[in-house]
MILUM-680757 format. One record per atom (N, C-alpha, C): x, y, z; residue in one letter. Coordinates in steps of 0.2 Angstrom, whole numbers, padded with zeros to 4 digits, always signed. Example, Ala and Ser with C-alpha at 12.3 -4.5 7.8 and 13.67 -1.06 7.14 Angstrom:
2
+0066-0028+0039a +0062-0022+0039a +0066-0016+0039a +0064-0011+0035s +0068-0005+0036s +0064+0000+0039s 
END
This chain:
310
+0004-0006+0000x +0000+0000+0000x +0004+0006+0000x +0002+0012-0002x +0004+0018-0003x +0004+0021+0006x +0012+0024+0005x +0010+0029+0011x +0007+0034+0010x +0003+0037+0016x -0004+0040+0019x +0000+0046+0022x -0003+0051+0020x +0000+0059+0023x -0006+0059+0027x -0003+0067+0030x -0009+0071+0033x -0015+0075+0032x -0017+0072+0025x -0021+0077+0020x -0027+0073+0023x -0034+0075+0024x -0040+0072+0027x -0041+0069+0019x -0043+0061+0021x -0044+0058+0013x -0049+0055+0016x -0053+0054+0020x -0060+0051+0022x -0066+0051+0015x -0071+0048+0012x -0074+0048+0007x -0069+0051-0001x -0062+0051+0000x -0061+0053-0007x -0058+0045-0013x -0060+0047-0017x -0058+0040-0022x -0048+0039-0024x -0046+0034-0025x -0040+0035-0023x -0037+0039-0028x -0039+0043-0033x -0035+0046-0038x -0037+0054-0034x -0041+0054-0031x -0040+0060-0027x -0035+0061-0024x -0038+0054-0018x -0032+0053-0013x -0023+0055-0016x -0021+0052-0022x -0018+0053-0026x -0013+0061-0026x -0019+0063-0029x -0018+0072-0031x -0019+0076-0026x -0022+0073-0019x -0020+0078-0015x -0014+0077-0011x -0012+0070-0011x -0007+0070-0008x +0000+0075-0012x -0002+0074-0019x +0004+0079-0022x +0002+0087-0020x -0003+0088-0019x -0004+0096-0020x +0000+0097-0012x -0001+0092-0005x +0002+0093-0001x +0009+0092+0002x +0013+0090-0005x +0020+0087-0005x +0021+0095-0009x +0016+0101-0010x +0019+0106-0012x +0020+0108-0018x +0019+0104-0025x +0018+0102-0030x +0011+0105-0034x +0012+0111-0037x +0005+0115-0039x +0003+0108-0046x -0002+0108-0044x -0006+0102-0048x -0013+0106-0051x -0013+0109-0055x -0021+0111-0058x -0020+0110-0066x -0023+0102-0064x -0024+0100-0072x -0030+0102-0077x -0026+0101-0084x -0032+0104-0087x -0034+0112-0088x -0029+0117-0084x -0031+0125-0083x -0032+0128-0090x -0035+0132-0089x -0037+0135-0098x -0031+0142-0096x -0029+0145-0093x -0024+0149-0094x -0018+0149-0091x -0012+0143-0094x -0007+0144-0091x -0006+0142-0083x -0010+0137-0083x -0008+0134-0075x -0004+0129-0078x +0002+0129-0073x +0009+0123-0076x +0010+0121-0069x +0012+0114-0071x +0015+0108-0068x +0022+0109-0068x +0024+0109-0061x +0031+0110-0062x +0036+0102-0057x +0041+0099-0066x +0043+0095-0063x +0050+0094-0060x +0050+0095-0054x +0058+0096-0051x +0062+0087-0050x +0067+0088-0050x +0072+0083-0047x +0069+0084-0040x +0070+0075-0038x +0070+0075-0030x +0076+0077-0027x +0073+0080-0020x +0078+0084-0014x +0083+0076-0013x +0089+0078-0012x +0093+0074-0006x +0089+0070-0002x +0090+0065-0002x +0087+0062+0003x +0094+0058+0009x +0095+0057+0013x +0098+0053+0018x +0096+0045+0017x +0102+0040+0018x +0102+0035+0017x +0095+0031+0021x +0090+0025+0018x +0086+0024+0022x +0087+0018+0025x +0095+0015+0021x +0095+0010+0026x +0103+0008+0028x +0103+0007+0034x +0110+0008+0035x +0114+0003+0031x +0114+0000+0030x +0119-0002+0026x +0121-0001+0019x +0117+0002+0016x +0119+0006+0010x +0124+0008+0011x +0128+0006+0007x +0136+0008+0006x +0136+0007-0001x +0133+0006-0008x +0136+0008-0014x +0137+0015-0014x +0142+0012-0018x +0147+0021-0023x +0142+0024-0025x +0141+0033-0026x +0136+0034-0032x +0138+0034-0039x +0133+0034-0043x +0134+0033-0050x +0139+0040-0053x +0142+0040-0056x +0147+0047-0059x +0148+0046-0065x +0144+0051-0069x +0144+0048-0077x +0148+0055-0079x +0155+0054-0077x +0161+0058-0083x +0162+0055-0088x +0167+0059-0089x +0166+0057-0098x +0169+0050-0100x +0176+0047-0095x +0177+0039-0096x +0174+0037-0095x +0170+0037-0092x +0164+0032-0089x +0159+0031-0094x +0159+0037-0097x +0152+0037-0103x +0154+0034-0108x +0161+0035-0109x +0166+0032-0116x +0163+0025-0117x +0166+0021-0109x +0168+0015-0108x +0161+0012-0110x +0156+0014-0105x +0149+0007-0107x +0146+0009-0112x +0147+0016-0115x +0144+0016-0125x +0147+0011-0129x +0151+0008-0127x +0155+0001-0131x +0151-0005-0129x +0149-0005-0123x +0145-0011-0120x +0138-0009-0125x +0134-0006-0123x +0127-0003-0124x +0126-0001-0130x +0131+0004-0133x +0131+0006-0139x +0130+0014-0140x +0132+0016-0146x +0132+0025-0144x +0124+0028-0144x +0124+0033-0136x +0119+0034-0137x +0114+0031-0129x +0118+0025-0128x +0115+0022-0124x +0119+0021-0119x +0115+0020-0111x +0118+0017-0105x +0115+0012-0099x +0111+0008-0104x +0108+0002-0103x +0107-0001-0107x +0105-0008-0105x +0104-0014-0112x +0097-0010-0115x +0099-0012-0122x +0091-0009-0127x +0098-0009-0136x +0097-0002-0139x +0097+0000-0143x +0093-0001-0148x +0093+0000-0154x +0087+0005-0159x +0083-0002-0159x +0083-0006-0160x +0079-0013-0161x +0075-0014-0156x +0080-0013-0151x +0074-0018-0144x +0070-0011-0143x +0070-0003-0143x +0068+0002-0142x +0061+0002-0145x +0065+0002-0153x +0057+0000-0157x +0051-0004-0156x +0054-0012-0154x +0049-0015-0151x +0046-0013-0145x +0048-0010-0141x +0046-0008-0133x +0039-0004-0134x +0040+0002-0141x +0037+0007-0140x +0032+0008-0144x +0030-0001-0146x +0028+0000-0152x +0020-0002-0150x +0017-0003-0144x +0009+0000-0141x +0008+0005-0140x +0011+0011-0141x +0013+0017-0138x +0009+0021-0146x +0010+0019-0150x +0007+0020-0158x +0010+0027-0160x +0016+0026-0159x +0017+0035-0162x +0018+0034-0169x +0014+0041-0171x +0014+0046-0176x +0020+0052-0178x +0020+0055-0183x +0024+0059-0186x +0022+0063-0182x +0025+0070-0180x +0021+0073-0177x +0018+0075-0169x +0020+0069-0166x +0017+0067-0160x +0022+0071-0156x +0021+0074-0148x +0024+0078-0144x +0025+0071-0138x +0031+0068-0138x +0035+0064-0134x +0038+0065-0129x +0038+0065-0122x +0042+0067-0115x +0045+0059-0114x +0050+0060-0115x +0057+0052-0114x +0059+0057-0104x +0055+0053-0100x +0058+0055-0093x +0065+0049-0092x +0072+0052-0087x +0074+0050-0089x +0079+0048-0096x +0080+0053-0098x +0082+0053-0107x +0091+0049-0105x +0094+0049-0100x +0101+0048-0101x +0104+0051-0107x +0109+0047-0112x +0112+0050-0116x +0108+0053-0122x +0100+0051-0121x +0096+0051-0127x +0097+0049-0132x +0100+0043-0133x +0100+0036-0139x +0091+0036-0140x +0088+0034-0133x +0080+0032-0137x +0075+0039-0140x +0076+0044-0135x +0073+0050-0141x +0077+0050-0146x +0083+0050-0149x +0085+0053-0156x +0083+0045-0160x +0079+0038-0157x +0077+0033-0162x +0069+0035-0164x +0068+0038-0157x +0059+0039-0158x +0058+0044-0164x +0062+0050-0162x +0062+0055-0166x +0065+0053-0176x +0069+0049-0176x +0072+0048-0182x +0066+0043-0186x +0063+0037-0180x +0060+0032-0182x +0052+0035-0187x +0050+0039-0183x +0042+0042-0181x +0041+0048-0185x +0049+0051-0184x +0045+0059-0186x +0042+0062-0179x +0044+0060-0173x +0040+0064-0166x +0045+0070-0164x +0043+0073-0161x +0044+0080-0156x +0046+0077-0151x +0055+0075-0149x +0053+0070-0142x +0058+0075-0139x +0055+0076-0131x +0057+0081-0127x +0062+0077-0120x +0067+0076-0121x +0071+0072-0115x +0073+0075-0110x +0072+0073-0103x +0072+0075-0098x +0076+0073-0091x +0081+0075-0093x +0088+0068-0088x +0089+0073-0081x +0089+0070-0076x +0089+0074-0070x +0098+0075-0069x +0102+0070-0071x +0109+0071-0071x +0113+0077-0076x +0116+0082-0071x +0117+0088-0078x +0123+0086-0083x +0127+0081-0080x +0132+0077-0086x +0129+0073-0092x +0125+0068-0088x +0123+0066-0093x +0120+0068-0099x +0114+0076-0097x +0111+0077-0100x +0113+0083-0107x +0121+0085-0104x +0125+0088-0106x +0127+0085-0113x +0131+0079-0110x +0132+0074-0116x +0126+0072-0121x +0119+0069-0119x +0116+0070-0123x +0114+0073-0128x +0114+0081-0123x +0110+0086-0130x +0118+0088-0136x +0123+0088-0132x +0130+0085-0138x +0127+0081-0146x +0125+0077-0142x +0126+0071-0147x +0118+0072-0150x +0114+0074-0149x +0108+0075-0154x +0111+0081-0158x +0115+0086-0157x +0117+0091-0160x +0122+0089-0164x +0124+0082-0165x +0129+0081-0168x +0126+0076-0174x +0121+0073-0171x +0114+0070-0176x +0111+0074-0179x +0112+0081-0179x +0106+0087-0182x +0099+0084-0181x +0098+0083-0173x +0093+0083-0171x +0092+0086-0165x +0095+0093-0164x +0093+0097-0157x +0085+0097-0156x +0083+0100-0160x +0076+0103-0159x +0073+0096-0159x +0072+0089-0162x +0067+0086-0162x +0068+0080-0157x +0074+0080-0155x +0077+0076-0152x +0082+0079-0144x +0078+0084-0140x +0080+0090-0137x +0082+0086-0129x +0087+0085-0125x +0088+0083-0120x +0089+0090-0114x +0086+0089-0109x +0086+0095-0103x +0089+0092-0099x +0092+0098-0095x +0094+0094-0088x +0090+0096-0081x +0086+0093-0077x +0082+0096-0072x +0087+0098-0067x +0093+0095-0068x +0099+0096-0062x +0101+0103-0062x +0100+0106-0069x +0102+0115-0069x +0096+0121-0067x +0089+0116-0070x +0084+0121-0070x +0079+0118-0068x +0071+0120-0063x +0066+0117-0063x +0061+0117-0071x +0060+0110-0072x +0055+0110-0078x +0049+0111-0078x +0045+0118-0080x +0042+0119-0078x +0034+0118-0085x +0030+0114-0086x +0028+0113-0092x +0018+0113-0091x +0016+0113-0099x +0012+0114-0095x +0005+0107-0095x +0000+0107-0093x -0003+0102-0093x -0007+0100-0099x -0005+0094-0102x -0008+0090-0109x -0002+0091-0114x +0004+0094-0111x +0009+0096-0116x +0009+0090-0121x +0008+0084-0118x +0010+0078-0123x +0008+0073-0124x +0008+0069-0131x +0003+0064-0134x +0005+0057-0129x +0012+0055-0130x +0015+0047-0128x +0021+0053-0120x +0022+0047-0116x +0026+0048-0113x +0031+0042-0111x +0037+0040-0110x +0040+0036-0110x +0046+0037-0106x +0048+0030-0102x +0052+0030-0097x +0054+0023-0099x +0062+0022-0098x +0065+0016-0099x +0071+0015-0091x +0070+0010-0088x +0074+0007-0083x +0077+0013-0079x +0070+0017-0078x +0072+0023-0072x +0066+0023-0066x +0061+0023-0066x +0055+0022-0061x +0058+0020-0056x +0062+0014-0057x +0065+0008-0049x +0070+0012-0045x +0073+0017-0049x +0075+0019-0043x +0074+0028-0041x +0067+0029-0042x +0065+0033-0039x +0060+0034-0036x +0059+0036-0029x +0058+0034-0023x +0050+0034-0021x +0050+0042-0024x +0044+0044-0024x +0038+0043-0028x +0037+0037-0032x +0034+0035-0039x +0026+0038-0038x +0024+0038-0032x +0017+0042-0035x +0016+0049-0037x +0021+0051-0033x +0022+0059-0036x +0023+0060-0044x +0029+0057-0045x +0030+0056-0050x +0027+0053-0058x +0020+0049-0056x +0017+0047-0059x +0010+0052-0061x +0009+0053-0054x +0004+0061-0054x +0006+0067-0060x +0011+0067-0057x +0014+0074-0062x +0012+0070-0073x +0018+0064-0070x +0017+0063-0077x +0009+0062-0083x +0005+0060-0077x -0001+0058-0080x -0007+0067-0080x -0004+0072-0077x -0006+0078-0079x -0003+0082-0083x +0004+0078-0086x +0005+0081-0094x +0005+0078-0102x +0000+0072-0100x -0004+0069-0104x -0009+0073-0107x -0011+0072-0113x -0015+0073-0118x -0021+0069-0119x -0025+0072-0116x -0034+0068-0119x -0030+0064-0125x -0032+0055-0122x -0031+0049-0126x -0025+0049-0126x -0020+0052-0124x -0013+0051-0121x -0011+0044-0118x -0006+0041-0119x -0003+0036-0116x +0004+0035-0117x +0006+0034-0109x +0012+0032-0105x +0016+0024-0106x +0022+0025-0107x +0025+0016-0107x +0031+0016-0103x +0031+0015-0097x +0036+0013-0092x +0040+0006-0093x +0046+0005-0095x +0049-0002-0092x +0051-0002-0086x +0051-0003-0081x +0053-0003-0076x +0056-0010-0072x +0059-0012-0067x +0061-0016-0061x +0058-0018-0059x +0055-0023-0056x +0048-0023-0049x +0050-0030-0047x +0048-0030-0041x +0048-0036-0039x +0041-0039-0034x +0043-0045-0029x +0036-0048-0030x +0033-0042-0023x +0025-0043-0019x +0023-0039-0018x +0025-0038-0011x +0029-0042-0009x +0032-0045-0002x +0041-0045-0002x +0044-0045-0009x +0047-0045-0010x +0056-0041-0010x +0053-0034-0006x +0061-0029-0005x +0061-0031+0001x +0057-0037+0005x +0062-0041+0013x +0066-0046+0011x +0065-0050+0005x +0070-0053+0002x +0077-0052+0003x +0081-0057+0005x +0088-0058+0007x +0093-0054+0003x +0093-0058-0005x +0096-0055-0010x +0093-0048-0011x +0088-0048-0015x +0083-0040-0015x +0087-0038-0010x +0087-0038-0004x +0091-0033+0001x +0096-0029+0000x +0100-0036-0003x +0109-0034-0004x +0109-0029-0009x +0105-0032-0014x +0104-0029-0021x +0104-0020-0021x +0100-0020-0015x +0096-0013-0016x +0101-0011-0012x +0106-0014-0007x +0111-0010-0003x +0117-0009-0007x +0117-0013-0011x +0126-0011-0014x +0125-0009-0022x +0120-0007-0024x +0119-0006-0032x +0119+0002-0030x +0121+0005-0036x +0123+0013-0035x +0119+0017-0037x +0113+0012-0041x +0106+0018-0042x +0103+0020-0038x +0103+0016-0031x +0098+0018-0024x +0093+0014-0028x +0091+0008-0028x +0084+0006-0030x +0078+0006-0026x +0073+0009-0027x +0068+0009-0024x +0063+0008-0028x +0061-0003-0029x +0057-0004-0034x +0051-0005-0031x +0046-0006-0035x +0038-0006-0033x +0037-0012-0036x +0031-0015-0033x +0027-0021-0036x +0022-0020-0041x +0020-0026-0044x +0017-0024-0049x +0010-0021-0046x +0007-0023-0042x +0002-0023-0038x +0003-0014-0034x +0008-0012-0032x +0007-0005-0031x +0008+0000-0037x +0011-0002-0043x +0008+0000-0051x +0002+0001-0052x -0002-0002-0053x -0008-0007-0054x -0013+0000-0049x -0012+0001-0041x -0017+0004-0038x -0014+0012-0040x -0008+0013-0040x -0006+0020-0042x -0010+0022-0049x -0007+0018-0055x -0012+0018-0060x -0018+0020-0062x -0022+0014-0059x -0028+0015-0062x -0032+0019-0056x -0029+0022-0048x -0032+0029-0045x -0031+0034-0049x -0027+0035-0054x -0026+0040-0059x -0032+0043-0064x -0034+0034-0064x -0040+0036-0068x -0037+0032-0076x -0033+0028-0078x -0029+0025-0081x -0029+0018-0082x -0031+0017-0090x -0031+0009-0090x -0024+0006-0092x -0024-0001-0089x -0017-0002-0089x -0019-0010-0094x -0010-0007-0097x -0007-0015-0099x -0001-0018-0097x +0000-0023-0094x +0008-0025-0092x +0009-0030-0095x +0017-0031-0099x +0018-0038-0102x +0024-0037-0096x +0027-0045-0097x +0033-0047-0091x +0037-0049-0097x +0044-0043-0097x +0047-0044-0103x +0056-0046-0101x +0054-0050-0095x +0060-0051-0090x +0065-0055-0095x +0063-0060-0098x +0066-0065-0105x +0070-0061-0108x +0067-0057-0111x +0070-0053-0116x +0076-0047-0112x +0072-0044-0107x +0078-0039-0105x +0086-0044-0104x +0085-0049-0101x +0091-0055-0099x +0094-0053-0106x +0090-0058-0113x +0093-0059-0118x +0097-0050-0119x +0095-0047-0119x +0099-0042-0120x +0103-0037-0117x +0104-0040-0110x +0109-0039-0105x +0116-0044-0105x +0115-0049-0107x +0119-0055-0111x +0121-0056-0118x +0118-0052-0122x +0119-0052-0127x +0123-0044-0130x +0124-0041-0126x +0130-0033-0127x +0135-0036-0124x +0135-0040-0118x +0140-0041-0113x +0145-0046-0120x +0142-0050-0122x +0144-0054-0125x +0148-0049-0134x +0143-0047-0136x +0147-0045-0142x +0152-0039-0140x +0152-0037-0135x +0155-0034-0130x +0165-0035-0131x +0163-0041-0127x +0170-0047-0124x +0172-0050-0133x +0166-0051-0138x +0168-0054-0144x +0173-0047-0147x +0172-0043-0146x +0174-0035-0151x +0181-0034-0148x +0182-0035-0143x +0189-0033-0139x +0190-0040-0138x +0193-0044-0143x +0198-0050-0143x +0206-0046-0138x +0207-0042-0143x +0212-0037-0139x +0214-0031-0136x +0213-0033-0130x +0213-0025-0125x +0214-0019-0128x +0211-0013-0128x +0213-0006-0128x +0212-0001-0125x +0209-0003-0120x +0207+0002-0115x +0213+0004-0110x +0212+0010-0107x +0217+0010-0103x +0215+0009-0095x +0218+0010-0090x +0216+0006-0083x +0211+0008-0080x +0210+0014-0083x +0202+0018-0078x +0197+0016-0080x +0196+0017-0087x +0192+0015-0093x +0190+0007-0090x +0196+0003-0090x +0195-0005-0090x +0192-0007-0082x +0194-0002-0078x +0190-0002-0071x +0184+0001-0071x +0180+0004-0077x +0175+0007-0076x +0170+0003-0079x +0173-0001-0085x +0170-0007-0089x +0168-0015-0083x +0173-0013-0076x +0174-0021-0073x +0169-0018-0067x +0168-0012-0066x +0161-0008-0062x +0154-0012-0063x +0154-0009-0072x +0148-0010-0075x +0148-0019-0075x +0150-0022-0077x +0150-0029-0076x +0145-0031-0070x +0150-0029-0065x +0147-0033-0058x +0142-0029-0057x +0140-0022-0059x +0134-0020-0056x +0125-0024-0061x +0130-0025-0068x +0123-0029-0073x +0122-0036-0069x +0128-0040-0068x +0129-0045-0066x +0123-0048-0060x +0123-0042-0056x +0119-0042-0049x +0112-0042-0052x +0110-0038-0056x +0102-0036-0058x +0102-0042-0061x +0106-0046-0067x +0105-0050-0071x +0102-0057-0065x +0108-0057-0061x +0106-0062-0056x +0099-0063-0054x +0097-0059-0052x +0091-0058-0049x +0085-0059-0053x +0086-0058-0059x +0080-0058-0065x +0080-0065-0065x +0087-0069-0065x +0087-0077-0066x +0083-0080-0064x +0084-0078-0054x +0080-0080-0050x +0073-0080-0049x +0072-0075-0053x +0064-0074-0053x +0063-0068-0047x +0066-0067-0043x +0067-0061-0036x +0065-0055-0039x +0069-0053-0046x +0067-0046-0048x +0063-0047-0055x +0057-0046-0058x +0058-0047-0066x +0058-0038-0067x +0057-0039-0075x +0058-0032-0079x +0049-0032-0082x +0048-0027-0081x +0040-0027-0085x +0038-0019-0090x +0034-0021-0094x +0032-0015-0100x +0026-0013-0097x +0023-0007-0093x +0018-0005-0092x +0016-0002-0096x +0010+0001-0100x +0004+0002-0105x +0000+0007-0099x +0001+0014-0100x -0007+0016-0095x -0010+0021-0101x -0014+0020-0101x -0018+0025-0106x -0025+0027-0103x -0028+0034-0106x -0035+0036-0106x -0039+0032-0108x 
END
């Protein structure tokens, strides 16, 4: 279940409950406003460790580091995916030429400059990391795709947008580890467009599942901070929204392609050429996939494609 504020929520339905818990997190919410009422989406505050033994490193995407796992993942990208498995993911999402796309999440924006290239969409990326999204908007400008394929940083400025801004919304392998997922769902579902729909891949596991042994470790020593949900707290987030949902379990597939970069990976470099940082920043990323991977084996963690639509 969702944690319960201070807000009086006695007789309200849970999409209210919802929306007033954000308007009481501070969060100006007036959806739908005919003149210029905007939804403003900030990066979340600092938060303090929630559990003591959290000791991963944080993530530090300079520039070797970005060098190093664009070789794993491919340019553009810093996860398992690229242009193929992107198209398949996004491809209930029905985009049109034309369409006004929010990629939350954009990293180096490999998937907005495919949406954008594929489609013909207007895809707006929105990476809360000001390096990475430095890098990104680089390399769309180097695609002569600034404008259609446009990366922000929310780490320099608050994003302040306004309500129905946009046709499809999308998110790939970030929801999990960010903490606050109702808020964050709220906001996204009131920059939605009448008949608008959202496609999350996310991390989840089972509903009982982050007291899990493993899961525990996982969430202690992995340097996203993960903080995943079950399918089942998706599910009542979602449809209080007022949001019909679809979820496939595309756990198979993400393996296969978390296994299969690793691999053409290690094929490509028969002979070393990295140098020692580079090659410790590459033996990083290993054991950090290594550990999700694990988990997805076991069934502990799966991967899932959520569909929420008007």
């Amino acid at each position: 279940m969702l944690a319960t504020t201070g807000v009086a929520e006695a007789g309200l339905s849970q999409r209210e409950r919802l929306l007033a818990r954000l308007r009481d997190s501070g969060v100006p919410m007036h959806r739908r406003a005919p003149e210029a009422q905007l939804v403003a989406l900030r990066p979340e505050p600092e938060r303090p460790p929630e559990r003591p033994a959290d000791k991963a490193p944080k993530l530090r995407w300079d520039k070797t580091r970005l060098d190093a796992i664009q070789k794993v993942w491919g340019k553009g990208f810093i996860a398992p995916g690229g242009k193929k498995t992107i198209l398949e993911l996004v491809e209930p999402l029905g985009l049109k030429r034309g369409m006004r796309v929010l990629d939350l999440g954009a990293g180096l924006g490999g998937p907005a400059r495919v949406l954008a290239k594929r489609y013909g969409a207007r895809v707006t990326g929105l990476e809360a990391d000001r390096r990475l999204a430095e890098a990104g908007r680089a390399l769309s400008s180097r695609a002569v795709l600034p404008s259609k394929a446009s990366i922000h940083s929310l780490a320099q400025r608050h994003e302040v947008l306004a309500p129905g801004a946009f046709d499809r919304i999308f998110s790939k392998d970030v929801l999990f580890t960010v903490r606050d997922k109702a808020r964050l769902l709220a906001v996204a579902e009131a920059l939605l467009a009448d008949s608008g729909r959202m496609l999350f891949v996310d991390y989840v596991v089972a509903a009982d599942g982050r007291q899990a042994p493993a899961v525990e470790a996982w969430m202690a020593a992995d340097p996203a901070r993960p903080a995943p949900w079950s399918v089942e707290e998706y599910i009542e987030a979602l449809t209080g929204l007022g949001l019909s949902l679809r979820i496939d379990d595309i756990t198979w597939e993400t393996r296969r392609a978390i296994n299969g970069a690793w691999t053409g990976f290690l094929a490509r470099r028969r002979r070393p050429s990295l140098d020692r940082r580079a090659a410790q920043m590459l033996l990083d990323e290993a054991r950090l996939w290594s550990r999700r991977a694990k988990l997805l084996k076991t069934g502990e963690l799966r991967a899932c494609r959520i569909l929420a639509e008007r």
